[in-house]
Structure formats: C-alpha cells, structure tokens
N, C-alpha and C positions, 0 to 999 in steps of 0.2 A: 742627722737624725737616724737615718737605717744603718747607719755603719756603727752608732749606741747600741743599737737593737740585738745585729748581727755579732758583734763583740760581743755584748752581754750573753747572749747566745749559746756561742764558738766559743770565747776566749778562752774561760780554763781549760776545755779542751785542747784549743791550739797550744796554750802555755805546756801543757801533758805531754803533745805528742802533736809536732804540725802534720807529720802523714797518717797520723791513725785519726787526726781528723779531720781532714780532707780525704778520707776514703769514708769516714761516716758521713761527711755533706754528701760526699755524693751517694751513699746507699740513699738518706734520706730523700735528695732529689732526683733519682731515677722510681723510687716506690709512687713521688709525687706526680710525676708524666705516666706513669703506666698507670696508676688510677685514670689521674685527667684523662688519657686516652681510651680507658676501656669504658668509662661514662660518658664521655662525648660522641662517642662513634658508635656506627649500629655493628655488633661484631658478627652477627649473621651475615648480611649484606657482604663484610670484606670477608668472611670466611667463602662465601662463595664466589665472590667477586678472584679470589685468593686460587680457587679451582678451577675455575674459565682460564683464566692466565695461563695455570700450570696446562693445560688442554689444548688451549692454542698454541702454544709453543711446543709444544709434543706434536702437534699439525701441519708448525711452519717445519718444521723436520723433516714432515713424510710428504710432505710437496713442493721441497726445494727444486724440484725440476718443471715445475709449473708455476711459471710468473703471475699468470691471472688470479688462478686459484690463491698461489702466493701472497699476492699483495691484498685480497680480500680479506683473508686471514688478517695480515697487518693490522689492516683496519680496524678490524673487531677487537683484535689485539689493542690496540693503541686508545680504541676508547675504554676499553675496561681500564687499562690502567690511569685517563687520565682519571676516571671516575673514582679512583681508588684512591689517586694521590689529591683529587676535592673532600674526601672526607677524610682524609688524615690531615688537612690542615688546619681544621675545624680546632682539635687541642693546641697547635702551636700557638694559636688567638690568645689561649688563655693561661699557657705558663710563659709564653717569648720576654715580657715586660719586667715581670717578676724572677726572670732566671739572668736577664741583663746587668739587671740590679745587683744581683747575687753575685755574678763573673765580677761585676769589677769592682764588688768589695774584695773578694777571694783577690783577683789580682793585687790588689794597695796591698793587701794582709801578706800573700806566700811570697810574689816575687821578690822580695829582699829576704828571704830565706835562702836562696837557691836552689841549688836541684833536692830534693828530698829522698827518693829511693832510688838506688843502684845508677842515680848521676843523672833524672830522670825528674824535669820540671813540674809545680806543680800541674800545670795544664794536663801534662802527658799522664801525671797522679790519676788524676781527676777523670781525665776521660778514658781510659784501660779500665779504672772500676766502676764508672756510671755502664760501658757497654756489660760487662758484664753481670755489674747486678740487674743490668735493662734487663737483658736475657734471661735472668734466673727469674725476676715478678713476671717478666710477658708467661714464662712457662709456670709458675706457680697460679698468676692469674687467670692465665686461658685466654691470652689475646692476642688476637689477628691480625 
C-alpha cells in the first residue's frame, strides 16, 4: 500500500532522473526533520543549554591542572549535555517510523540501480545531500 503511495509519488521522478531524485527525497526530508525539530523543541532552552557547553569546556581547558575543580566542571558539563541530548530526542519520536518506511521503500527502489553519482550508492546519495541540505534549513531556520 505505501510503496503505491511512494511510487505514485517519486516514480516519474525516479523514471526522469534516479539521483536528481533522490537528492529531492532527500531535500524534502531534511526541510521535514528540521521543521519537526524546531516545533518540537524549546530553541531558547538549547540555544543556551548550546552556551553553557561552549563555557564549560572553555573551563575544562583552563583547569586541566586541577582534578577537583576539573571533574566538578565535568559534571556540570555532562548534565547540560544529557539535558540537551533529552530534548532532541523528543523529534526523533515523531519522524523515526515514518522515515523507516521511507528508507526501505528508497532501498527495494535504488539498490538495483546501482551506484548513481561518481560510483557512489544510493544511501551514500542520500545521506551527503540530507547533511547538507540539514545544514542549509538549520541555518535558514534559526535552529539550535
């Protein structure tokens, strides 16, 4: 039934052009996690959660000679980030299922293609242009 959907979808596409589109699946699902993620999460919160970090480890720098002082820092250190990495997992809840689906129609579809650009699988397609269109929305969007 979803693999109707996704063909219907993709197909004349893919019939067009399999890597011009599989570099558009994936702009369209990196624009889709970087919304999910900048509506799911408080981006205040990691933007300063984001500044702590950068501060204590500027800290653990200037007291690598001081073990006490040192590992207190860790500390502090270590809860900001697990704090940091509990609300970034909040988005993965709600595209993980939906992007499962997606990979292994994308897989049944590209891999009997073979390699697509410069001898280069789809996977490797796919993931080189999702980071960097990630990149391009996180900074168009303004997210943390």
């Amino acid at each position: 039934m979803l693999d109707s959907l996704f063909n219907g979808l993709f197909g004349g596409l893919i019939e067009w052009s399999p890597a011009g589109s599989l570099i558009i699946i994936s702009l369209i699902m990196s624009l889709i996690v970087t919304l999910v993620y900048k509506w799911t999460t408080d981006q205040e919160v990691l933007k300063s959660l984001k500044a702590e970090i950068k501060e204590l480890q500027k800290q653990m720098k200037e007291f690598v000679s001081d073990p006490e002082k040192s590992l207190q820092i860790r500390k502090d250190l270590n809860q900001r980030v697990m704090k940091q990495f509990k609300s970034s997992m909040k988005p993965t809840l709600f595209t993980l299922v939906p992007f499962l689906i997606l990979f292994s129609w994308m897989r049944a579809v590209y891999t009997p293609m073979g390699p697509l650009i410069i001898g280069l699988s789809w996977f490797w397609v796919y993931l080189i242009a999702s980071v960097v269109f990630g990149q391009i929305f996180k900074k168009l969007f303004r997210v943390n």
